[in-house]
N, C-alpha and C positions, 0 to 999 in steps of 0.2 A: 202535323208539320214533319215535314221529312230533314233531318239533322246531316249537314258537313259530311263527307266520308271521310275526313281525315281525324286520326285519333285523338279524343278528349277535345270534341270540339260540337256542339249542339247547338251553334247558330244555325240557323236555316239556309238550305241548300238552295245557290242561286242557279249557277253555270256549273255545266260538266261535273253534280254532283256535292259540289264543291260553295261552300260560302264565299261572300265576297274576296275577302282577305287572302284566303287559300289557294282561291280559284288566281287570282291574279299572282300571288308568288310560284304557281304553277307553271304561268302562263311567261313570266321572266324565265325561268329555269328552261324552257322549250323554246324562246327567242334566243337565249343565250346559247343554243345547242349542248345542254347541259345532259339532256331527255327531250324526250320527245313524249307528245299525246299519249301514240299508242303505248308506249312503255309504262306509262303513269298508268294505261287503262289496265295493262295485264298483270299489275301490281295488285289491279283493287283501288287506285288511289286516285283514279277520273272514271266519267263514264263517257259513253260514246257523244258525239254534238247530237243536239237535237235541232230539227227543223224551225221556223217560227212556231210554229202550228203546234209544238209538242212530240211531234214522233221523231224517233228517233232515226234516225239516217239507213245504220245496218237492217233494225227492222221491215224496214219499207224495201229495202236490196233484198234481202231474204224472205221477203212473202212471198216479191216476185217470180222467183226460180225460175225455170224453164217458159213461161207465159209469158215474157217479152215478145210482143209480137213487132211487125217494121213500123209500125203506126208508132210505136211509144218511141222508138230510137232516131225515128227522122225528126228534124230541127233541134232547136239545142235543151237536150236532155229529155225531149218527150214534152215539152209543155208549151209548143209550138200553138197561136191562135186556130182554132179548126171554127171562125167566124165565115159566115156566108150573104 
């Protein structure tokens, strides 16, 4: 089980890292424009979103690099039907 990143906390990590409780006073605190995501992230104190699927968002923009070919960037976001 992978525990909370926030200190003295070893519920289990739901969202962004983060346990229920945590994850959502996080989430007031960045609605509130108190912080913001990324700041929480460069803290230590979130992690990046992840996809449904489990991967994480940056990962997948960073495999990528320069292999973006037109195919992936035409329709919205690459994941246009290529049904025939």
């Amino acid at each position: 089980m992978n525990s909370c990143l926030h200190e003295n906390c070893s519920v289990e990590m739901k969202h962004r890292g983060l346990c229920g409780s945590h994850y959502k006073a996080s989430e007031r605190l960045v609605k509130s424009k108190r912080t913001t995501w990324e700041a929480l992230e460069s803290k230590g104190l979130a992690l990046p979103p992840k996809q449904r699927w489990g991967v994480y968002v940056k990962d997948v923009l960073d495999g990528l690099g320069d292999d973006i070919g037109s195919e992936a960037t035409d329709g919205v976001g690459g994941l246009e039907s290529h049904d025939q």
